[in-house]
C-alpha positions in Angstrom: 13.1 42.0 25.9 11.6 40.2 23.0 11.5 36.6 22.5 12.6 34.9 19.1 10.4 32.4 18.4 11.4 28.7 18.2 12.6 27.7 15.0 10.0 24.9 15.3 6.8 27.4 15.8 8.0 28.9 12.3 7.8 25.9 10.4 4.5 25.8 8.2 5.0 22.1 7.2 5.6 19.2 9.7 6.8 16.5 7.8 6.2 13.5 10.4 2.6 15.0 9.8 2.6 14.9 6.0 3.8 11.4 6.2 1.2 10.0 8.3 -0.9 11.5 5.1 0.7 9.6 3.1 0.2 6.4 5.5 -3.2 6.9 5.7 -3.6 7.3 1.8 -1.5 4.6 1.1 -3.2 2.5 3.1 -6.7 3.7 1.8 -5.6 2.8 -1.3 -4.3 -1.1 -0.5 -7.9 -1.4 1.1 -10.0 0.1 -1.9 -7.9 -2.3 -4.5 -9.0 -5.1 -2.3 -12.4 -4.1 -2.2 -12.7 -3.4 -6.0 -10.7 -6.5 -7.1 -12.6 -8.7 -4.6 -15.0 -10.1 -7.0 -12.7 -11.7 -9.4 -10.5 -13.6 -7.1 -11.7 -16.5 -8.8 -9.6 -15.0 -11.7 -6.8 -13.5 -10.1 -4.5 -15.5 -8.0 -3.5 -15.1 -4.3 -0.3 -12.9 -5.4 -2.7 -10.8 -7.1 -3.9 -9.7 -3.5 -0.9 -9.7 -2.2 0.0 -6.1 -3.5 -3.3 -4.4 -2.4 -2.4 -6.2 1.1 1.2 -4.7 0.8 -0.1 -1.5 0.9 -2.2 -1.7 3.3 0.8 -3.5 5.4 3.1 -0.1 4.4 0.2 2.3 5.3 0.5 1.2 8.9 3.8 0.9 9.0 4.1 4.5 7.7 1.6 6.2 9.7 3.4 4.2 13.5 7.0 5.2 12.2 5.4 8.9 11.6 3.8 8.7 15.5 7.5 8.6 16.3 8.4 11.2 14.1 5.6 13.6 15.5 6.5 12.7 19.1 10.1 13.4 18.7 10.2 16.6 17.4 7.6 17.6 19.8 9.3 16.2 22.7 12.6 17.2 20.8 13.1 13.2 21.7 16.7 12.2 20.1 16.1 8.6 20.5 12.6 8.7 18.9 13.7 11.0 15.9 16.9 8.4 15.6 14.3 5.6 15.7 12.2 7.7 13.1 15.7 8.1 10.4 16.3 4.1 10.9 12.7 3.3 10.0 12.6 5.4 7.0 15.2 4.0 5.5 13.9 0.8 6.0 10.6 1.8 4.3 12.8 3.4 1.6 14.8 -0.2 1.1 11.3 -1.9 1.0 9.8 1.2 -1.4 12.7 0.5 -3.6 12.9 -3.1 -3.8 8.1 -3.3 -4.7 9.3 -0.4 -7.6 12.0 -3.2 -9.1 10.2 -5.9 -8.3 6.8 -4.7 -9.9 9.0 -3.1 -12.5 11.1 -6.9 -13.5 6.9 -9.0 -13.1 5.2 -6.5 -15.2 5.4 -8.4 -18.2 4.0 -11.7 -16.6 1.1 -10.0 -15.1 -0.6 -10.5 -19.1 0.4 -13.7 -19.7 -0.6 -14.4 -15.8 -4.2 -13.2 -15.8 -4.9 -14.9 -19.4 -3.7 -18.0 -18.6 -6.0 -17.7 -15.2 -9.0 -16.4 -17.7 -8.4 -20.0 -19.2 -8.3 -22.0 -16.9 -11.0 -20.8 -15.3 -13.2 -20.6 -18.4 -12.8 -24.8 -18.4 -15.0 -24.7 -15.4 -17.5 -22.3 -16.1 -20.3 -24.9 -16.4 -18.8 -26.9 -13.3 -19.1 -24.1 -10.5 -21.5 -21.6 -9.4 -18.8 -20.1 -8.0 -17.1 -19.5 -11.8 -20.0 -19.1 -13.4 -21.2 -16.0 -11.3 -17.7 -14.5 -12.0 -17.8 -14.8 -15.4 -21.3 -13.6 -15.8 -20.4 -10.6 -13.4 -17.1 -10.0 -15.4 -18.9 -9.7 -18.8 -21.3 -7.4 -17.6 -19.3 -5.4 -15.8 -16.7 -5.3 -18.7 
């Protein structure tokens, strides 16, 4: 007789595989606000970075805990897809709590960066360092 085909073999998306995508992407995008950003540190405080290094923090995490996802429903695993379920709801905790936190600090973020514009305008003549930034930033703004 003829076989049915496993239930797996029929399924056109693999979602462990879509979310090491989105690992890779977030973490892509964590590295290219670094990058972009790096410039200005002497305007923008460490907690500045600390989003861009976040990201790049969840991007790994996303794209191990999405190893376990791949390699437990191709092993059909249980302990590695229940390893999987517990580590996406932890990323979904900490994706929850960087929305409400970044949602509650928006407002400061302003009044941070142009108090940090003043403060370092105060030393533009007493560093290179500041000087360069500031010539950089009015160029490039």
């Amino acid at each position: 007789g003829s076989r049915l085909p496993h239930p797996r073999a029929s399924c056109k998306v693999n979602p462990p595989l879509l979310l090491k995508i989105t690992g890779i992407v977030v973490l892509s995008v964590g590295a290219v606000i670094k990058t972009a950003y790096y410039n200005y540190e002497d305007f923008l405080d460490d907690s500045f970075f600390s989003v861009p290094s976040l990201l790049i923090a969840i991007g790994a995490i996303v794209i191990i805990v999405s190893f376990f996802g791949c390699c437990g429903s191709v092993k059909e695993n249980h302990c590695m897809v229940i390893t999987f379920s517990v580590f996406l709801i932890f990323i979904f905790i900490l994706e929850l709590s960087a929305g409400i936190a970044g949602y509650v600090l928006k407002n400061n973020a302003e009044q941070f960066i142009v108090d940090k514009l003043e403060e370092t305008m105060n030393k533009y003549n007493n560093s290179t360092e500041i000087t360069k930034a500031w010539d950089e930033l009015q160029t490039e703004v």
